[in-house]
C-alpha positions in Angstrom: 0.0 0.0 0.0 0.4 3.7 -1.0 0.2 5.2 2.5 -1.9 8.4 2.9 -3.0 9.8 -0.8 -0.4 12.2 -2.4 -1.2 15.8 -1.2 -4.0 14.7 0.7 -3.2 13.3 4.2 -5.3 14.4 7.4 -5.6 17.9 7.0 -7.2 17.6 3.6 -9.5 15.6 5.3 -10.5 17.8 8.0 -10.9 20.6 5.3 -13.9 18.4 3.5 -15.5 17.9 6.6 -16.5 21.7 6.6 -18.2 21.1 3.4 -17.4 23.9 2.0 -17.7 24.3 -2.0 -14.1 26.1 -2.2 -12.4 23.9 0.1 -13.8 21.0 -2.0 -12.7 22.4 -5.0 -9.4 23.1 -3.7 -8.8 19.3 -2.7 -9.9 18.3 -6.3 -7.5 20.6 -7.8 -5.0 19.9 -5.4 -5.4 16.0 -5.9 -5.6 16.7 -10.2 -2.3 18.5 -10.0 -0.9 15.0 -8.0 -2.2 13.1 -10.3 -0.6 15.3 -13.4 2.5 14.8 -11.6 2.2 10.9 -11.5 0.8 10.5 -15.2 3.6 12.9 -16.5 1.0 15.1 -18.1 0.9 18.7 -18.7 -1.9 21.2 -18.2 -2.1 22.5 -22.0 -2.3 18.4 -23.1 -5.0 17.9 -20.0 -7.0 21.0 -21.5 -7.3 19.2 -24.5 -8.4 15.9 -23.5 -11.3 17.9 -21.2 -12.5 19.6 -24.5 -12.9 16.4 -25.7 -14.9 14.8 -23.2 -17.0 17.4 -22.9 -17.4 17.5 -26.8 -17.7 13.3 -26.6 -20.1 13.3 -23.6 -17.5 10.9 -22.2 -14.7 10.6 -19.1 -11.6 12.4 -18.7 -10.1 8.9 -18.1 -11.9 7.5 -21.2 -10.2 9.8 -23.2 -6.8 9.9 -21.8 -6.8 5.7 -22.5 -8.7 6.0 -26.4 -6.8 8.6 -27.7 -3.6 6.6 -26.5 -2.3 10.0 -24.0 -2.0 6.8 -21.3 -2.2 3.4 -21.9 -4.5 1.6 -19.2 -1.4 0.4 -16.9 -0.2 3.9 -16.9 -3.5 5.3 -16.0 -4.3 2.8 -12.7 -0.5 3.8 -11.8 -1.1 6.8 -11.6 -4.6 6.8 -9.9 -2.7 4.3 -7.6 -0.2 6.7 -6.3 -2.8 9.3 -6.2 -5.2 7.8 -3.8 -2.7 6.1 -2.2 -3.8 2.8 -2.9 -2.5 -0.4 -4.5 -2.5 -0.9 -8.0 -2.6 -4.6 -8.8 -3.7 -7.4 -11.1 -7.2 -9.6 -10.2 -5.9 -12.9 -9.1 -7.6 -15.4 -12.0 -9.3 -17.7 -9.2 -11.4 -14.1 -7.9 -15.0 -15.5 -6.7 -17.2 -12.6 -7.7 -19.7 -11.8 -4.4 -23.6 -11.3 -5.0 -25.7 -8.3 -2.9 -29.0 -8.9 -0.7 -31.0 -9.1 -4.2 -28.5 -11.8 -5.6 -27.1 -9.7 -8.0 -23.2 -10.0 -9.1 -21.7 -7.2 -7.5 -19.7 -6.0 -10.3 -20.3 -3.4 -13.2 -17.8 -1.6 -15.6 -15.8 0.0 -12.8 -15.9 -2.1 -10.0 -15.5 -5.6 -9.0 -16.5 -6.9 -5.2 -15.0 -10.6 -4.6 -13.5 -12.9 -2.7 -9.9 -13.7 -3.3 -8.4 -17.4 -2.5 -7.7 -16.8 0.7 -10.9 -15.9 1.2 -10.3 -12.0 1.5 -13.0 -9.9 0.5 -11.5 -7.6 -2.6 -12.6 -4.4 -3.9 -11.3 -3.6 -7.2 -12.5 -0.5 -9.1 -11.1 1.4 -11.7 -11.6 5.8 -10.5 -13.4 8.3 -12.4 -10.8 11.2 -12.8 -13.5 13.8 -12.6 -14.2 12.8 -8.9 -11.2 12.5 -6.9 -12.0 14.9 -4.2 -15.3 12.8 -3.7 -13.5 9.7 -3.8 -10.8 9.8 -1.4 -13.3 11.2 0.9 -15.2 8.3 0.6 -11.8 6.2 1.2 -10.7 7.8 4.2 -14.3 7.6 6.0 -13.9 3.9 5.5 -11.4 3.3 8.0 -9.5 -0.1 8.3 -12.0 -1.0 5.6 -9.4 0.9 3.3 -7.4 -2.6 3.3 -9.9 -4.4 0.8 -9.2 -1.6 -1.9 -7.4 -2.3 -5.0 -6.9 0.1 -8.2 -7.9 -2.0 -11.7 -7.9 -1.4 -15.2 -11.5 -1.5 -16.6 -10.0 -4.2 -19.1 -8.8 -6.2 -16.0 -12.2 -6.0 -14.4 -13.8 -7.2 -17.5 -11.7 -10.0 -18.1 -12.4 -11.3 -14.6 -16.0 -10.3 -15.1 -15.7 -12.4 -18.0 -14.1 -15.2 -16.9 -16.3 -15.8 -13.4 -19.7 -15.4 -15.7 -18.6 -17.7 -18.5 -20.1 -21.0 -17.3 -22.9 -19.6 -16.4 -23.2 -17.8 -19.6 -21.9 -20.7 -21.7 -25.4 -22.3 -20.2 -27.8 -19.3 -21.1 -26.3 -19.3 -24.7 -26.1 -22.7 -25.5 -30.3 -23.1 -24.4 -30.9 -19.6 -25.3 -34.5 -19.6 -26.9 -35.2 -23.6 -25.6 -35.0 -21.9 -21.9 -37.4 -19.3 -22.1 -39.6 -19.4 -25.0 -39.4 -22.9 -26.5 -41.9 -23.1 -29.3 -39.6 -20.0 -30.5 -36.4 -22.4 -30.9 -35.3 -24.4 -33.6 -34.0 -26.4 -31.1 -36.9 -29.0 -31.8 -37.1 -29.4 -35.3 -40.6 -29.8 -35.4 -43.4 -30.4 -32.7 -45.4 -33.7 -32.0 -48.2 -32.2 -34.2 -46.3 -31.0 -36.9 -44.7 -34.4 -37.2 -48.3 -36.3 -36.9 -49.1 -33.5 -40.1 -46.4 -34.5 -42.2 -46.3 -38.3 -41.8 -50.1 -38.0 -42.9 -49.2 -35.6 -46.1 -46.5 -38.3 -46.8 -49.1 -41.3 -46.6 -52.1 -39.3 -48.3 -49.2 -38.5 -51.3 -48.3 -41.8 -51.9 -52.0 -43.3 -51.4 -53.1 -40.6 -54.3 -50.1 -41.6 -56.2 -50.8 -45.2 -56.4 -54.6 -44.4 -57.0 -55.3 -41.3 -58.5 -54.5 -40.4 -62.1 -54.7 -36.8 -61.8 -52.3 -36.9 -58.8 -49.4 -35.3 -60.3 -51.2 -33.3 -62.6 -52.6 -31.7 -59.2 -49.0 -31.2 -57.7 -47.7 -29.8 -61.1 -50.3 -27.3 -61.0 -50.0 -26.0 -57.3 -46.3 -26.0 -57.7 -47.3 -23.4 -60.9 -49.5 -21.1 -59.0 -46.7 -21.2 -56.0 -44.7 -19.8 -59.1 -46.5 -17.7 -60.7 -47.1 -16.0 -56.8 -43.6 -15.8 -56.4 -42.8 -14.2 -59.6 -45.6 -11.9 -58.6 -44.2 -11.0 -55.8 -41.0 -10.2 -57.6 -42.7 -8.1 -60.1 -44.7 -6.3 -57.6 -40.8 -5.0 -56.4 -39.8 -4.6 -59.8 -43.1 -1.8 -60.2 -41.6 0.4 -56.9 -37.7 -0.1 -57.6 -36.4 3.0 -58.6 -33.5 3.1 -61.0 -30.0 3.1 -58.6 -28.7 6.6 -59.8 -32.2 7.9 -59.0 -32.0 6.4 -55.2 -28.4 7.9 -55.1 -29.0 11.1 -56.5 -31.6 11.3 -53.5 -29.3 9.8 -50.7 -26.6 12.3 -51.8 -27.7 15.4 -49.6 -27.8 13.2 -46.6 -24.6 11.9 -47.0 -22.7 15.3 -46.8 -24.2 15.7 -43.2 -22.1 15.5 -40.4 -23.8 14.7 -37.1 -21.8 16.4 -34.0 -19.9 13.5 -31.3 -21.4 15.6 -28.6 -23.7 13.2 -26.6 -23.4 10.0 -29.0 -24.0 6.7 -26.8 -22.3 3.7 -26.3 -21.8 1.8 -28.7 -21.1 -2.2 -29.0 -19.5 -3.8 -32.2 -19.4 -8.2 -32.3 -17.3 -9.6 -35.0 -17.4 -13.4 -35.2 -14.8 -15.3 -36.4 -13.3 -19.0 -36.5 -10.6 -20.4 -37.9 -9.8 -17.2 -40.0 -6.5 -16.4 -38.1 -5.6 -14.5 -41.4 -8.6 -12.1 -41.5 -7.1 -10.8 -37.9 -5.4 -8.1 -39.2 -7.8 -6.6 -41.9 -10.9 -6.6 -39.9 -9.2 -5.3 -36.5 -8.5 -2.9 -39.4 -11.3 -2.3 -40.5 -13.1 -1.9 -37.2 -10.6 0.8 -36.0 -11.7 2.8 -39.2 -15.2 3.1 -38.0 -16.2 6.7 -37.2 -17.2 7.0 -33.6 -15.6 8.6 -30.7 -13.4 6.0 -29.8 -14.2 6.8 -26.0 -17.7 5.5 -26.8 -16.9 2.4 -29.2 -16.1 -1.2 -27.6 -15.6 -4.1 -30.5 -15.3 -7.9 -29.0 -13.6 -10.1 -31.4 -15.9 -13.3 -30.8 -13.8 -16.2 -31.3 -13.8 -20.4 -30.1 -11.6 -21.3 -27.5 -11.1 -24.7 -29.7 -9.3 -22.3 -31.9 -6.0 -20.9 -30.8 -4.5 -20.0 -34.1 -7.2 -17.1 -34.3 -8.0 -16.0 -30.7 -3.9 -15.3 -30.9 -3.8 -13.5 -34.0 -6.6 -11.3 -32.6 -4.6 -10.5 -29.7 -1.4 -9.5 -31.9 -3.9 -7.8 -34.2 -5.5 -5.3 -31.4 -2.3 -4.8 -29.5 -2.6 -1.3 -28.2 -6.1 -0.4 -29.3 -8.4 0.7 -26.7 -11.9 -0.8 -26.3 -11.0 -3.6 -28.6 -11.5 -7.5 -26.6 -11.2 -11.0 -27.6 -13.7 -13.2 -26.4 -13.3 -16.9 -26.6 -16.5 -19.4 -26.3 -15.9 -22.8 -24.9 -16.5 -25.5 -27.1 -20.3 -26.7 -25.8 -23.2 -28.2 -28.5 -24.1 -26.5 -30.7 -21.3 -25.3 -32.5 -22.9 -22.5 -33.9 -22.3 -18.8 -34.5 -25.5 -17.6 -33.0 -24.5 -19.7 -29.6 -21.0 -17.8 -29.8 -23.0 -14.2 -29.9 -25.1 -15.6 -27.2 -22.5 -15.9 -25.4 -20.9 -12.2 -25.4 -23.9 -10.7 -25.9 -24.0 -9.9 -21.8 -20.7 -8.2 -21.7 -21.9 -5.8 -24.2 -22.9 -2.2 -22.7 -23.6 -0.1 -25.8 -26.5 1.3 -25.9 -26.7 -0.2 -29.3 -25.0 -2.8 -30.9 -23.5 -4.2 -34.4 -22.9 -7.7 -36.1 -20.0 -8.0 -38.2 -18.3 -11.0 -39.9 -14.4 -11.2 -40.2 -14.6 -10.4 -44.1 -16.5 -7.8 -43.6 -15.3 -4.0 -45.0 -18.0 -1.8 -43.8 -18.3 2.2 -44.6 -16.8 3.8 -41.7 -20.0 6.3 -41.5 -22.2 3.0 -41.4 -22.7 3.5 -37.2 -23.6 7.4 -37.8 -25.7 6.3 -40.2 -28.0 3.6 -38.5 -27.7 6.3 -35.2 -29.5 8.8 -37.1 -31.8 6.6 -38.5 -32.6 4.6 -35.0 -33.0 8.7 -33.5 -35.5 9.7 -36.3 -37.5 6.8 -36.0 -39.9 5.8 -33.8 -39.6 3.7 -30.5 -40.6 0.2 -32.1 -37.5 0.8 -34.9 -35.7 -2.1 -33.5 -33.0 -2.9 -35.8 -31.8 -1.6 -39.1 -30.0 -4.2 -42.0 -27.0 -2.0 -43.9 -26.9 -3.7 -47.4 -24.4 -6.1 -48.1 -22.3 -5.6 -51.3 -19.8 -8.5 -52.8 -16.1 -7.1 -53.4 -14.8 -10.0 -55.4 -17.2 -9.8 -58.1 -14.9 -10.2 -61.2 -12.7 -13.0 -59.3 -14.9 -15.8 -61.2 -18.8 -17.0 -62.3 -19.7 -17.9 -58.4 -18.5 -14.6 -57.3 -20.4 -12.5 -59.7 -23.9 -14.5 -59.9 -23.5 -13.9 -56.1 -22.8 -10.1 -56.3 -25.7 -9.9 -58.7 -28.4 -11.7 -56.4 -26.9 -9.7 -53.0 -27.6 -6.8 -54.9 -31.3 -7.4 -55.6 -32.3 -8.6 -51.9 -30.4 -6.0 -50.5 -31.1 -3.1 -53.1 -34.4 -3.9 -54.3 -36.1 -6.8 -51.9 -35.6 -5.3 -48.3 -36.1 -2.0 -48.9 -39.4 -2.6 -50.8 -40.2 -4.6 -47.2 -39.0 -2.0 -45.1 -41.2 0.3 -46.9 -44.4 -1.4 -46.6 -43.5 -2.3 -43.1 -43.7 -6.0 -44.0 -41.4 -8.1 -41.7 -37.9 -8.7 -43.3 -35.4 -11.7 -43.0 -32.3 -10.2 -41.9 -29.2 -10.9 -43.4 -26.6 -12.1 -41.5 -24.2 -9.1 -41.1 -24.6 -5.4 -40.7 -27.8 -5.9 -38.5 -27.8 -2.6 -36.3 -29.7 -3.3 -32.9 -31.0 -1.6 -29.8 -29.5 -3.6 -27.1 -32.1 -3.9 -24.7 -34.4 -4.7 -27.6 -32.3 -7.5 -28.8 -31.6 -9.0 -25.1 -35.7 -8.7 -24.1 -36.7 -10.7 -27.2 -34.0 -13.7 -25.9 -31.3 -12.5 -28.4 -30.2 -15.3 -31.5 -31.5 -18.7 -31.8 -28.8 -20.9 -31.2 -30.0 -23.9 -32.6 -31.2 -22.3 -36.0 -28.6 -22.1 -38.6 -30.5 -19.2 -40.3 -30.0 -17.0 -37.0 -30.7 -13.7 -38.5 -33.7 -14.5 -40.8 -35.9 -16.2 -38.0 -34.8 -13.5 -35.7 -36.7 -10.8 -38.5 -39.6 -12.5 -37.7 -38.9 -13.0 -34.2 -39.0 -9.0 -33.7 -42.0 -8.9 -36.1 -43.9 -11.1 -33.9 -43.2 -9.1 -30.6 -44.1 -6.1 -32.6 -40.7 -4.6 -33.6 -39.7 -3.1 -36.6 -37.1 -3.2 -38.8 -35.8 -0.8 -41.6 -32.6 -0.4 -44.1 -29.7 2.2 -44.1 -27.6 2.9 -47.2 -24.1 2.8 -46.1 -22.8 -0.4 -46.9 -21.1 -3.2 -46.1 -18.4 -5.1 -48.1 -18.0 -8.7 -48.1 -16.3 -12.1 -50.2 -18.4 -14.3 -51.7 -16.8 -17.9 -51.8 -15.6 -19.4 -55.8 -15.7 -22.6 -54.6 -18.4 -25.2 -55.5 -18.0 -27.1 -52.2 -18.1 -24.2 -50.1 -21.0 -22.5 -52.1 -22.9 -25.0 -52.3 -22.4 -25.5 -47.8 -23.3 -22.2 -47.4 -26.2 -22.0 -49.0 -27.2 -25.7 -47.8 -27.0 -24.0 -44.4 -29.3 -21.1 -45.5 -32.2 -22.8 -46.8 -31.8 -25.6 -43.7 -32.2 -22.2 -41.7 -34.9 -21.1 -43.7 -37.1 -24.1 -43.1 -36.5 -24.2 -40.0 -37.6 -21.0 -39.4 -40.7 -21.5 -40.8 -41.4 -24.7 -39.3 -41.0 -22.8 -36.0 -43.2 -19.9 -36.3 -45.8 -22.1 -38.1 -46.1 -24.1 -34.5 -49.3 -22.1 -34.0 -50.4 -20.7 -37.2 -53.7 -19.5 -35.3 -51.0 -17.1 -32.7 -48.8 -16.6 -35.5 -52.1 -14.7 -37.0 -52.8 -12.9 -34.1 -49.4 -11.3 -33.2 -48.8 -10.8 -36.9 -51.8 -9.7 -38.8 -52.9 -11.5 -42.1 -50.3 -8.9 -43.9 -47.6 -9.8 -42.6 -48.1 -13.7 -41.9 -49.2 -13.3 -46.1 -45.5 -11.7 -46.9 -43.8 -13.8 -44.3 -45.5 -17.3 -46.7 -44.0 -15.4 -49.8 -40.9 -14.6 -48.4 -39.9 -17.4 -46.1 -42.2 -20.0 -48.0 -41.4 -18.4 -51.7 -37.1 -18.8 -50.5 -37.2 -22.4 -49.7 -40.1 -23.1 -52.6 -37.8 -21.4 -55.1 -34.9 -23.9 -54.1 -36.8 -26.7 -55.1 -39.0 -25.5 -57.6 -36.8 -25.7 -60.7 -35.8 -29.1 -60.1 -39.9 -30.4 -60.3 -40.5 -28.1 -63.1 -37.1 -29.2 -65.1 -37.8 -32.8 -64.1 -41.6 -32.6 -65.3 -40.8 -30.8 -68.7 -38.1 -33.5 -68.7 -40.1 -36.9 -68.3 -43.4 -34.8 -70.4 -41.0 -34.8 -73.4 -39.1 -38.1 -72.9 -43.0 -39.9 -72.8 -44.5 -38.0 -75.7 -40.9 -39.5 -78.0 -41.7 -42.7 -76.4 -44.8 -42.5 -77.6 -44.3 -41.4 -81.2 -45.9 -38.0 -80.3 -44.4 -34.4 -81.5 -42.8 -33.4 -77.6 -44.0 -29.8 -78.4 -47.5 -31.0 -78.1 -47.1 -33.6 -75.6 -46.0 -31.5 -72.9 -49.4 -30.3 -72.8 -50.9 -26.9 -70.8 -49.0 -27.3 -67.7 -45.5 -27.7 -69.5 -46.1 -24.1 -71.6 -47.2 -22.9 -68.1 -44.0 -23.7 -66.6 -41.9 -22.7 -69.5 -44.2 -18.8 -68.8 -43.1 -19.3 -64.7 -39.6 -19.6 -66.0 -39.3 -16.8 -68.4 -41.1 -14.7 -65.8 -39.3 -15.6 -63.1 -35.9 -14.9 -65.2 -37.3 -11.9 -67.0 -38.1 -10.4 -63.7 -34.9 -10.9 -61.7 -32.8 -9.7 -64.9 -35.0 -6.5 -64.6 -34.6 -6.0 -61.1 -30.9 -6.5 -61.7 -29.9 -4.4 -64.0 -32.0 -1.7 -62.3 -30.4 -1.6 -58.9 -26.7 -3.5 -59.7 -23.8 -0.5 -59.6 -22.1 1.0 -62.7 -19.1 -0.5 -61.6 -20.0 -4.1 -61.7 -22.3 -3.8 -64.5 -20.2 -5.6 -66.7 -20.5 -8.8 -64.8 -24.8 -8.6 -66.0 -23.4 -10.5 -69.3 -23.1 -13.4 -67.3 -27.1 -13.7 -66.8 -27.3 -16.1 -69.7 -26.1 -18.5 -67.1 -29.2 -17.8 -64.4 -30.5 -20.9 -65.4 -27.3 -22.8 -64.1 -27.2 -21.1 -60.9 -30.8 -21.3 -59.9 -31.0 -25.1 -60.6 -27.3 -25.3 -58.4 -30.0 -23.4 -56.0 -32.2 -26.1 -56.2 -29.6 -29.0 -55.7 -28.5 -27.1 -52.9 -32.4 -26.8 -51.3 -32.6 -30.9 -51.9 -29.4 -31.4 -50.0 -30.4 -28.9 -47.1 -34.1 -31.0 -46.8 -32.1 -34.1 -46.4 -29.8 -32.0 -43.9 -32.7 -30.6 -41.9 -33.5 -34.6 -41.3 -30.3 -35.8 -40.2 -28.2 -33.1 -39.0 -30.4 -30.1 -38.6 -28.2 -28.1 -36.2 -25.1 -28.6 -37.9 -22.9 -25.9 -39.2 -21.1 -25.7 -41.8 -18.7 -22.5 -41.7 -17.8 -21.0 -45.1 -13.6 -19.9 -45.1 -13.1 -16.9 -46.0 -9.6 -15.0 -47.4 -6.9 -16.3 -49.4 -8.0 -19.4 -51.1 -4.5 -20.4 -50.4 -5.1 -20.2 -46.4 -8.1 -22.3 -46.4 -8.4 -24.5 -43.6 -12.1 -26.2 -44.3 -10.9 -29.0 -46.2 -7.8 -29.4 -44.2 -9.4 -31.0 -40.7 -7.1 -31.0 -37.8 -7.6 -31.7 -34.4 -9.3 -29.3 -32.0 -7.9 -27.8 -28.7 -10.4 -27.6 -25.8 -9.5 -24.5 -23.5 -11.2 -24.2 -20.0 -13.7 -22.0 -19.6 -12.3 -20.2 -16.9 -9.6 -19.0 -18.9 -12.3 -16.9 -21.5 -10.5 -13.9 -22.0 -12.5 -10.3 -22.3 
């Protein structure tokens, strides 16, 4: 210990307890200019970082540590030889202690515990603004003075962190199953909805067997499910303006600059595994972001059962404030919206961001979705930047995928968001208010389609959800194998989303309305539909044709009615999308439009893909399968190796 605080002693003491306003300001000043002294600071640099915490709405000590005056160590040293207290680290086996309510005793600041031999600790991390105040406080405490230690907020939050992670491990890996089961994908599908579709299975191959018509019934629904879908698509197509129109608008707001003065909190989560080489560019990339760096906090979410990445993430944010690694223990399921789960607690922003570790997005993107969430109303829950594919011309997968990211995200979701229709999230660049996201039980962790069935989620508990324009840049994968993963994993997600909230179609009405439950059939229904469509339509035409040559018939008028039907579906369907393309795809990656003769080739790798993810959703519904990211040369997925378990305890925040 520190002795008696620097310039303080008794007769400060006895100079507070007269209360008066100059003598308390006189302590204050006398304990900043000890505390000046100790940090190696001078007034004129001080000066400065008070403008900017008044300007930031933030602490002096916030600012000192994110504009990198005093690194965190420096800071406690100096409060430390201030207050006359010790400065030391929070022993890793710390039990954190719970008040009268059963509450942990612990915030941001401060950390009450119970040290291994069985001392009761107080660790807290000083406000600079209040050091007359505070050592006040400290010398009425007597004795009691003993328990005090001086922490870095980074060292209460790892052992914050590392105390709360079995207990969060639990909450995350039951998330939804704990508190609102028939919300969680968790169960595939209910006893009922089971009894449903073995029936539908028998009654299909009953009318097979004995009904003629049978298949000319199915071929007919499946054209109307069609035609609604291409329907729906034109109905976009009608209220999509042209993209240099819906620039040429955006363009005044994008020369506004919003002041920093009184800008919350807020939280950035960027999930990675097993892309130790994206450290560097997304730590990046995250430092670019424009916020007050006093009011920004990022966590790097990472597996514990991956060292290579959780390390290069350290090396990565060496030295930048606010910036954490979190590792989740390995615990079923291995998902990323289990990970999230799992952080999602440590968060304090007073809203919060989803990244992924490819992921480039427009450093204005937080001021953006701030003045969006502060000019709309209260239910305005979340806001979905677009997502835009930066690899476009590296090959055919890359651009097909550009093109189609650029019609949901340009065209498809902000037609939604303008009727107010409920809108399946994609799974990046969602912008949340916290307490929003944390009352509604936060991401599924047993649906693979996380951010789709949570759109609907916030739908259903009468949320809204609306679109920004700065973007987000991504990868999209050039390899069959991993292309065809990922999107096995979103249409798995997809139905299992809609074999959730269709548990109680009759609720599902009520929270919903018929307008929204109507877009969520089209939407929802219309994504996994379209997967498989084009397989029974190709097949039909196929074996329509093959019997009508069999049977010595011209194949043009053998495929009958239905067949030209499905041939107009098709040329709709195409007609439409290559509309909606061109309209709302960028000058710069307009070239890659010529490679539309080749729609046909993608959608029916769709539709393999949607057969493959129906087969999935029966054996392995919950599994994962991560698509790598960065150098094709550093891929790891087809490369298994084995996996390193590391104790919870030693989560690091």
């Amino acid at each position: 210990m520190y002795g008696a605080a620097a310039g303080f002693g008794k007769p400060a003491g006895l100079i507070l307890e007269q209360g008066s306003d100059a003598a308390r300001a006189a302590v204050e000043q006398r304990l900043l200019d000890a505390f000046l002294r100790h940090a190696g600071l001078d007034l004129a640099r001080f000066r400065l970082i008070q403008a900017s915490a008044r300007h930031n709405g933030s602490s002096l000590d916030e600012e000192l540590v994110s504009q990198r005056v005093l690194t965190e160590e420096e800071l406690a040293s100096a409060f430390s030889r201030t207050l006359g207290l010790p400065y030391e680290a929070i022993e890793p086996g710390i039990t954190i202690l719970r008040n009268a309510r059963g509450e942990w005793q612990c915030g941001p600041r401060h950390l009450k515990g119970c040290g291994t031999g069985f001392e009761v600790l107080f660790h807290f991390n000083p406000m600079l603004g209040r050091l007359a105040e505070l050592a006040e406080a400290i010398e009425a405490l007597g004795p009691l003075r003993a328990a005090l230690r001086i922490a870095t907020r980074s060292d209460i939050a790892r052992a914050r962190a590392a105390f709360t992670a079995k207990e969060r491990s639990d909450r995350a890996r039951l998330s939804l199953a704990a508190d609102h089961h028939r919300l969680s994908a968790r169960e595939v599908m209910t006893p009922p909805q089971a009894a449903v579709l073995t029936l539908t299975v028998v009654l299909i191959f009953f009318a097979w067997a004995k009904l003629t018509w049978f298949w000319t019934g199915v071929h007919a629904l499946c054209s109307v499910c069609a035609m609604g879908l291409t329907s729906f698509r034109l109905a976009v197509l009608s209220e999509t303006p042209p993209l240099a129109e819906t620039e040429a608008r955006a363009a005044p707001q994008s020369h506004a600059r919003m002041t920093d003065e009184g800008l919350p909190v807020y939280s950035v989560l960027v999930a990675l595994h097993r892309e130790a080489a994206m450290a560097p560019s997304i730590v990046a990339a995250m430092a670019a972001l424009d916020w007050p760096r006093s009011k920004l906090e990022v966590f790097f979410v990472c597996e514990a059962s991956d060292p290579e990445t959780v390390h290069a993430v350290e090396r990565a944010i060496g030295g930048e404030p606010n910036f954490f690694v979190i590792a989740t223990p390995r615990t079923d399921p291995l998902t990323k919206p289990k990970a999230l789960n799992f952080t999602l607690p440590l968060a304090r922003g007073e809203f919060l961001v989803l990244y992924d570790a490819e992921d480039r997005p427009a450093p204005n993107q937080l001021r953006a979705a701030f003045s969006a969430f502060r000019e709309g109303s209260p239910d305005l829950a979340c806001l979905q930047a677009p997502l835009a594919v930066r690899n476009a011309g590296d090959g055919w997968f890359e651009a097909m995928f550009a093109i189609e990211y650029d019609v949901l995200f340009r065209a498809t979701l902000p037609w939604l968001a303008a009727c107010d229709l409920p809108i399946p999230l994609g799974g990046t660049s969602n912008h949340f208010r916290r307490d929003v996201l944390m009352s509604v039980g936060g991401w599924d962790s047993h649906n693979v389609a996380e951010d789709a069935d949570l759109g609907i989620r916030l739908a259903r508990m009468g949320y809204r959800t609306g679109v920004i324009a700065a973007p987000t840049s991504e990868t999209a994968t050039g390899c069959w194998r991993d292309w065809r993963n990922q999107r096995t994993r979103w249409i798995k997600g997809w139905m299992q989303t809609w074999f959730v909230h269709m548990r109680d179609p009759i609720r599902l009405l009520r929270e919903l309305g018929w307008r929204n439950v109507l877009a969520f059939q089209i939407v929802f229904g219309g994504m996994v539909a379209s997967s498989l469509l084009h397989v029974v339509f190709g097949l039909s035409l196929l074996n329509a044709g093959l019997a009508s040559l069999a049977g010595g018939d011209d194949p043009l008028i053998g495929l009958g009615a239905l067949a030209f039907l499905d041939v107009a579906n098709l040329a709709l369907a195409y007609a439409s999308f290559i509309a909606l393309a061109r309209r709302v795809t960028p000058v710069g990656r307009r070239r890659h439009l010529t490679r539309l003769w080749s729609l046909w080739a993608y959608w029916f790798l769709v539709s393999v893909a949607g057969v493959r993810a129906a087969l999935q959703l029966m054996r392995a519904p919950h599994r994962w399968e991560k698509t790598p990211h960065g150098p094709k040369a550093m891929r790891v997925s087809a490369q298994p190796r084995a996996l390193v378990v590391q104790s919870p305890s030693t989560t690091s925040a």
